[in-house]
N, C-alpha and C positions, 0 to 999 in steps of 0.2 A: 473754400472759404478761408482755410488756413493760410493758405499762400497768400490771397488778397490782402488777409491780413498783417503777412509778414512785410509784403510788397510795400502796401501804404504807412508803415512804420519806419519802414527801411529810406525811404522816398524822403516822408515827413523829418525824419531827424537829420539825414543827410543834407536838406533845405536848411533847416534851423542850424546843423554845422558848417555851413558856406556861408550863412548871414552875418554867422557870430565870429568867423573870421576875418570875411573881408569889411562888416561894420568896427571889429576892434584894428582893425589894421589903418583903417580908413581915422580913426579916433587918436589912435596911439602910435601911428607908423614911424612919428620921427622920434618919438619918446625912445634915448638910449636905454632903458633901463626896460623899456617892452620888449625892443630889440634883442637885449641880450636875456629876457626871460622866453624868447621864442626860440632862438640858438640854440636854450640847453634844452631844448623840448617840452616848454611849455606850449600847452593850446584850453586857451582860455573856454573853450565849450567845453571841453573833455573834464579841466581843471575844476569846475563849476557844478560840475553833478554831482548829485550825493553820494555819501561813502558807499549806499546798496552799489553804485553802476561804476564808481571810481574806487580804487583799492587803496591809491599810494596816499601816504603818511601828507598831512600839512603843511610839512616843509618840503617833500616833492611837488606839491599844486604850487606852492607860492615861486619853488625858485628851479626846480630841477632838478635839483640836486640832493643826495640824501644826506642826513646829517652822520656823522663820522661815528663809527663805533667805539667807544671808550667808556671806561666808566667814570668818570667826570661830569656831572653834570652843570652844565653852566646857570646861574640866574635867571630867573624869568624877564630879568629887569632888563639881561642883555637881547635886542632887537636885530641886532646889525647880523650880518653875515658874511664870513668868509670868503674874498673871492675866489680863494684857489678851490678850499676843500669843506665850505659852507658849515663851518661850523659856526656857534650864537658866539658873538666876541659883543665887546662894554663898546667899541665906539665903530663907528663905518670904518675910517684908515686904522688899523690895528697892526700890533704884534699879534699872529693868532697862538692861541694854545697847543692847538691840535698840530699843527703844520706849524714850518719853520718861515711862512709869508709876512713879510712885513721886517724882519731881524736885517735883514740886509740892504733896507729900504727901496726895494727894489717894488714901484708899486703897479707893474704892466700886466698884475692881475687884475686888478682894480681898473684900471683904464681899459680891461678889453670887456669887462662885465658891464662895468657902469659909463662907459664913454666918458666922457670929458666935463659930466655933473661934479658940481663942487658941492660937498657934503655940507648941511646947513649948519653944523656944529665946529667947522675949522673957518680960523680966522684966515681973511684972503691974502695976509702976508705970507700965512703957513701953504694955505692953495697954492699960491705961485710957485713957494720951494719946491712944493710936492710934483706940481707939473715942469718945474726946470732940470729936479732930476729923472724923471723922468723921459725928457727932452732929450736927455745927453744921449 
């Protein structure tokens, strides 16, 4: 009876884990920013379970990545995150604190996380710049 019972658990979740991938896939496949939360190992059924059956920290479910150990603690206010090394930075294209990303404008951390989404807080004069240096 015990094994029955492992068997049809084992079955039943494994179903519900094939649905919820290939319905988010199906949902969000061209979405750059699924895309690159699938890369760093996100999976949205594993991400979704509760802290009993899931262990990693908030910001492993949302983004992959862990946040950087320092004793600096950033604002709650800040949302955004680092592409290099995910730490909480004040706007999406940032100088980050933690890592030296952004100081040399060099933003191909950003374009390999986020694709080619323009952040809804730069102006598209500033976008352009940011993608012609990038371009170069």
């Amino acid at each position: 009876m015990a094994i029955s019972a492992v068997l049809s658990v084992a079955f039943f979740g494994g179903l519900a884990w094939l649905i919820t991938n290939v319905g988010m896939g199906l949902l969000f496949g061209g979405n750059p920013e699924y895309r690159a939360y699938r890369s760093t190992g996100g999976d949205p059924f594993f991400d979704s379970l509760p802290r009993i059956f899931n262990r990693d920290s908030q910001t492993v479910c949302a983004s992959g990545m862990d946040e950087p150990q320092t004793d600096f603690d950033p604002p709650a206010s800040w949302k955004f995150r680092c592409p290099r090394c995910n730490a909480r930075v004040q706007h999406r294209i940032d100088v980050c604190w933690s890592c030296p990303y952004g100081q040399d404008s060099d933003s191909t951390a950003y374009f390999g996380r986020y694709g080619n989404v323009k952040p809804p807080e730069i102006s598209d004069a500033d976008w352009a710049e940011i993608k012609r240096r990038h371009d170069v």
